[in-house]
BAMAR-339274 format. One line per 4 residues: number of its first residue (from 1); their letters; for each residue z, x, y of C-alpha. Coordinates in steps of 0.25 Angstrom, whole numbers, plus 5000, padded with zeros to 4 digits. Each point is the difference from the previous one (the first is absolute). Layout:
REM residues N
NUM	A	Z,X,Y | ... .
//
This chain:
REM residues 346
1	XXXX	5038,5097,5069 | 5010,4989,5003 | 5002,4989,4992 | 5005,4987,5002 .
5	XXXX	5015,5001,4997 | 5002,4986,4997 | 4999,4995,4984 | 4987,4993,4998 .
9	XXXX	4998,4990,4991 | 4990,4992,5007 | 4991,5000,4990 | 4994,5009,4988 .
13	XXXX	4988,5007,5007 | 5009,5007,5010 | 4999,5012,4991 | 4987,5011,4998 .
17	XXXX	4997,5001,4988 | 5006,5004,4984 | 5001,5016,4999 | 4988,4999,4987 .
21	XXXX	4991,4992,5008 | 5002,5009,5013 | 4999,5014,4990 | 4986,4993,4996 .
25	XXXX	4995,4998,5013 | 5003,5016,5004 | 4994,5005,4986 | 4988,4992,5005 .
29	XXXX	4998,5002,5014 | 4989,5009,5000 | 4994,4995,4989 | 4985,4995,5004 .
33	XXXX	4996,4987,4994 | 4992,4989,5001 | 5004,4988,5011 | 5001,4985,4999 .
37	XXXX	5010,5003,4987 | 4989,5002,4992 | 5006,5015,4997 | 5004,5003,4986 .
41	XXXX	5015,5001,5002 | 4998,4984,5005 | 4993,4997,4989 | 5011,5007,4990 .
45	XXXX	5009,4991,5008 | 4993,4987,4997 | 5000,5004,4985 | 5014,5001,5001 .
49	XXXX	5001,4987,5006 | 4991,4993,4991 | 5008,5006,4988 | 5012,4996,5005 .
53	XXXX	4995,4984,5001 | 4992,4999,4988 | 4986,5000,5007 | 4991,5010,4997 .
57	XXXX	4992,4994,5009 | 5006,4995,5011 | 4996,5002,5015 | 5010,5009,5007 .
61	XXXX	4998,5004,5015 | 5012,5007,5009 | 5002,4993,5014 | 5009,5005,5012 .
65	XXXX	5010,4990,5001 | 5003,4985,4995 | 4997,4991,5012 | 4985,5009,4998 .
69	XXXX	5000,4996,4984 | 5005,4987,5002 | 4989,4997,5010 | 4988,5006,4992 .
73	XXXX	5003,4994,4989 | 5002,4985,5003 | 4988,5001,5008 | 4992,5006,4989 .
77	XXXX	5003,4989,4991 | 5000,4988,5008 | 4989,4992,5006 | 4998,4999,5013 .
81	XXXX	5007,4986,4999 | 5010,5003,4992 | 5016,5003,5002 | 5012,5006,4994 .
85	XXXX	5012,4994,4994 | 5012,5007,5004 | 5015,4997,5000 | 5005,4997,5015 .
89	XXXX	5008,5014,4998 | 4988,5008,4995 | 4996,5012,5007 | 4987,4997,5002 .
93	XXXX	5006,4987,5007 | 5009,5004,5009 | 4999,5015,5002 | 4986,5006,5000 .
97	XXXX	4997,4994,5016 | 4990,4992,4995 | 4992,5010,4993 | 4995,4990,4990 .
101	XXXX	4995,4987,5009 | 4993,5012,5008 | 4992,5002,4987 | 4995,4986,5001 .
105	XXXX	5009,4994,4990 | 5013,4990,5001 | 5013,5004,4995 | 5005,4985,4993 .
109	XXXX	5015,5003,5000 | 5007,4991,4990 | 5016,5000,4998 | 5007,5010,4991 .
113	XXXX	5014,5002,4992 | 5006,5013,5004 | 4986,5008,5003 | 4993,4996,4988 .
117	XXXX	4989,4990,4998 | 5001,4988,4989 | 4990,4997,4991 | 5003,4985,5002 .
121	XXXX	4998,5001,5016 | 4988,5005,4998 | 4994,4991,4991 | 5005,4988,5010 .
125	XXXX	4993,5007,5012 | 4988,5001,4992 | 4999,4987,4996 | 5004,4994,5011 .
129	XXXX	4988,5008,5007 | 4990,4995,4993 | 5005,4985,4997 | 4996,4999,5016 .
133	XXXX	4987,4994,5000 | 4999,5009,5013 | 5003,5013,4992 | 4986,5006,5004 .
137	XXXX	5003,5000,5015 | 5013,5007,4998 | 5002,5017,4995 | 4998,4999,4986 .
141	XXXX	5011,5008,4993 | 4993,5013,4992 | 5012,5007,4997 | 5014,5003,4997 .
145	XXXX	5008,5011,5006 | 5014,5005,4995 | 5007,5011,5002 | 5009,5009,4989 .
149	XXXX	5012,5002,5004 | 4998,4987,5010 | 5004,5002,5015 | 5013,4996,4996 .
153	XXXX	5001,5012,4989 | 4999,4988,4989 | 4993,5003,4986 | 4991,4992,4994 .
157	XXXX	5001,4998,4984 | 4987,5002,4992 | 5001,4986,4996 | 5001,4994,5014 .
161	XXXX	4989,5010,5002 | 4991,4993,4988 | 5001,4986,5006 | 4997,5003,5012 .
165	XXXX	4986,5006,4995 | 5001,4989,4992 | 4999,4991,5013 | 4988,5010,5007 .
169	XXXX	4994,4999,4986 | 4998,4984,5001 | 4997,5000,5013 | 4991,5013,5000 .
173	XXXX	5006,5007,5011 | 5003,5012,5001 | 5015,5010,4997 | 5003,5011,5011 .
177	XXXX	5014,5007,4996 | 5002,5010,5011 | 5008,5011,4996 | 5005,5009,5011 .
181	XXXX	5014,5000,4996 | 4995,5000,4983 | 5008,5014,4997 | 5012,4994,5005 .
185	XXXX	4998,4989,4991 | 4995,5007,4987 | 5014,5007,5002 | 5010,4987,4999 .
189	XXXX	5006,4997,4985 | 4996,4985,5004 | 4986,5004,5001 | 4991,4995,4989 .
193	XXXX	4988,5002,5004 | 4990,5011,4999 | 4987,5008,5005 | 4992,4994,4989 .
197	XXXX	5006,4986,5002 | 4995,4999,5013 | 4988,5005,4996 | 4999,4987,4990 .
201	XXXX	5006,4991,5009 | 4992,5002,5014 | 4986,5002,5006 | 5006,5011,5009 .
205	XXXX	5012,5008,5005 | 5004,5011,5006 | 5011,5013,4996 | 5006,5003,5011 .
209	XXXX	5001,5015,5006 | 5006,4998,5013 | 5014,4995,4997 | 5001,5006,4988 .
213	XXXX	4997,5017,5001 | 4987,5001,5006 | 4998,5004,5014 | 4993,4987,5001 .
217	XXXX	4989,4994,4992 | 4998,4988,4989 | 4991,4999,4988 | 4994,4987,4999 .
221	XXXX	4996,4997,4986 | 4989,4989,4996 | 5000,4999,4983 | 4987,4994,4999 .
225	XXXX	4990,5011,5006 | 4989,4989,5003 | 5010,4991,5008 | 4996,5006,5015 .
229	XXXX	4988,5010,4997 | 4999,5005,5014 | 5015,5001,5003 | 4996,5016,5006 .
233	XXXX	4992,4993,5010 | 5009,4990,5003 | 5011,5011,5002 | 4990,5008,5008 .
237	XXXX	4997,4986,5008 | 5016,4999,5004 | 4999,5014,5005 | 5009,5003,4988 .
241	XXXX	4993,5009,4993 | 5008,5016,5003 | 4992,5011,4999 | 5010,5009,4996 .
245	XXXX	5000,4991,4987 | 5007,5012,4992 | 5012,4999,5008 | 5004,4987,4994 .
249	XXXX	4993,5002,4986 | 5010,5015,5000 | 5012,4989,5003 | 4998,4991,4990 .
253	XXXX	4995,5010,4989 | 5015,5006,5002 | 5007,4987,5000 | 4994,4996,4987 .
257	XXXX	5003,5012,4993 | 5011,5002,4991 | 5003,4986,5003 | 5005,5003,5013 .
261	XXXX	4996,4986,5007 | 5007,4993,4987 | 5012,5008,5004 | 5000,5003,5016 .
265	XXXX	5006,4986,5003 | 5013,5003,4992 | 5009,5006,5011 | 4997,4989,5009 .
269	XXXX	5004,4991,4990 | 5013,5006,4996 | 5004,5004,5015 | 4997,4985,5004 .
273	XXXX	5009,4996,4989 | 5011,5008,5005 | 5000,4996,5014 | 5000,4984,4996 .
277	XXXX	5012,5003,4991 | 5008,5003,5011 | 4993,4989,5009 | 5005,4991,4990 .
281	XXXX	5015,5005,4997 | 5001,5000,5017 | 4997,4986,5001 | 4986,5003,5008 .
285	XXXX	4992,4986,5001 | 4987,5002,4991 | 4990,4990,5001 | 4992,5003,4989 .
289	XXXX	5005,5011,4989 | 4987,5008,4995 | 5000,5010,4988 | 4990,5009,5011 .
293	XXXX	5001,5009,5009 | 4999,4992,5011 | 5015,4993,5003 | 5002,4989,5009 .
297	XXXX	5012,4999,5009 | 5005,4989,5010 | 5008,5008,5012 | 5009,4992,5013 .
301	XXXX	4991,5004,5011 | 5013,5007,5005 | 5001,5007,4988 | 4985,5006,4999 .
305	XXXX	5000,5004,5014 | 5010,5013,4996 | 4993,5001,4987 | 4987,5003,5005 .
309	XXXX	5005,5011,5008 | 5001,5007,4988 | 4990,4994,4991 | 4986,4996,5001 .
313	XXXX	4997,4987,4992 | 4987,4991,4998 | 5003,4986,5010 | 4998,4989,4989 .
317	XXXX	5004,4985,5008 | 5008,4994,5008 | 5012,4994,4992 | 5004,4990,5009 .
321	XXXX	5005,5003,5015 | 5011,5009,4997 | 4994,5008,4988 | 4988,5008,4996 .
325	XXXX	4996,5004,4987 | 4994,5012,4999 | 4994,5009,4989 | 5004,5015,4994 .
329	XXXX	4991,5005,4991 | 5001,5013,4991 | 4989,5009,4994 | 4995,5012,4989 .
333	XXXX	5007,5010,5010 | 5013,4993,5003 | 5010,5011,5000 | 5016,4999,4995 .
337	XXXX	5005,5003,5014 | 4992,4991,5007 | 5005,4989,4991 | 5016,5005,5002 .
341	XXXX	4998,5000,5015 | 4995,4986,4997 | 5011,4996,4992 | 5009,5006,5012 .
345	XX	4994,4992,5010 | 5002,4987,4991 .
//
């Protein structure tokens, strides 16, 4: 089979799948179970999880992909008449075609500082929303939606994480973390926050699969079991709910055994910091340094027209009229030589 000779580092789902989790899903194969992830190899995985985040009795379902958790979720929790706080740079804001206002429910984009939202923004938006004597004729603001790492590969700290649900707890809105790139996070030295911290601090998140060693699939994790009772109908609803369940409860099990997820985000980690060592000594214009694996990089047009004969990379934003900054993200399967030819082409 050909492949694409070019170096791809356009984003960290381009890879199949970690060689544990792909070993668990051929020792499985002609296993017969249940459906609907209500097998017991799903159900071992959820344990995990749950043991993992400190609650013992937490909801866990498997999903397909994040746009598909992101949209359940929101949906589940909000009222009809209700939106989503999101940073203007959120996923859910700008990259998931609309997935959420198709729902029913307004994305209310507010300003954010390098990717991540501010306690302080919040709040404003919040008051300001409900000093308007007209606040009934306007989306009333439900929830909170973060990312960890933020589109921008930026980390939250527990304890801008603890005022912010401070702000959702005075206002009694609710705190979304999605997490599709959470291994790669768990993996920085700057990271410090935890599973069972963000079981504490939020109503709901999700651990990602996709990016992060899974073929594809996330967990979605609610902490308080009583919070959405019919979530598996609501999934069903969405036209979410996988018959082969087991083939993302087999993922998941393996991801969080030995402490794999804890650990699978480690090489991305390292091999992105090599690559920014060298954008950095080269004199490479970088508009925001991230301790990620996602690194940002501002080209001359000229420049990237040669590069992208030999490299895919992910299109961030126009610069200005003569630059473009684009993105290069590494991931759990990065490999040595892929990073020296990388290194060449720089």
């Amino acid at each position: 089979m050909k492949t694409n000779e070019k170096l791809c580092f356009a984003s960290d789902y381009m890879k199949g799948a970690h060689p544990a989790v792909l070993k668990a899903l051929t020792e499985t194969n002609l296993i017969k179970t249940k459906g609907y992830g209500l097998d017991s190899i799903s159900e071992q995985a959820r344990e995990k999880i749950r043991k993992a985040c400190g609650k013992h009795e937490a909801q866990v379902f498997f999903l397909v992909g994040g746009t598909q958790t992101n949209a359940v979720l929101i949906d589940a929790f909000l009222e009809s008449y209700q939106g989503v706080i999101a940073s203007e740079s959120g996923h859910i804001s700008s990259h998931e075609a609309g997935a959420i206002e198709a729902s029913g429910h307004k994305v209310l984009c507010v300003p954010h500082e390098s990717g991540k939202l501010q306690a302080e923004t919040i709040r404003r938006y919040l008051k300001d929303f409900y000093d308007d004597e007209n606040h009934e004729h306007i989306v009333a603001p439900g929830m909170v939606y973060i990312s960890h790492p933020s589109e921008y590969g930026t980390l939250y700290k527990k304890e801008e994480l603890k005022e912010i649900r401070a702000v959702c707890d005075e206002y009694k809105v609710d705190l979304y973390l999605d997490g599709a790139r959470l291994a790669y996070a768990l993996a920085c030295p700057e990271n410090d926050l935890t599973l069972r911290d963000l079981a504490e601090l939020c109503d709901a998140f999700y651990i990602g699969g996709t990016k992060c060693g899974a073929l594809f699939g996330e967990a979605l994790v609610i902490p308080d079991p009583k919070r959405v009772p019919h979530l598996f109908s609501i999934i069903k609803q969405h036209g979410a709910l996988v018959a082969k369940g087991r083939v993302l409860g087999v993922q998941f099990d393996t991801l969080f055994s030995d402490d794999l997820y804890l650990r699978i985000g480690e090489n991305a980690i390292k091999k992105a910091a090599q690559i920014r060592d060298v954008l950095i000594k080269k004199d490479y214009r970088l508009p925001i340094v991230t301790p990620t694996n996602q690194i940002f990089i501002t080209f001359a047009n000229d420049q990237l027209k040669s590069f992208a004969e030999k490299v895919d990379y992910g299109f961030w934003e126009k610069y200005d009229e003569d630059h473009t900054v684009i993105r290069l993200a590494t991931d759990w399967g990065t490999t040595d030589e892929e990073i020296r030819k990388l290194i060449d082409l720089l």
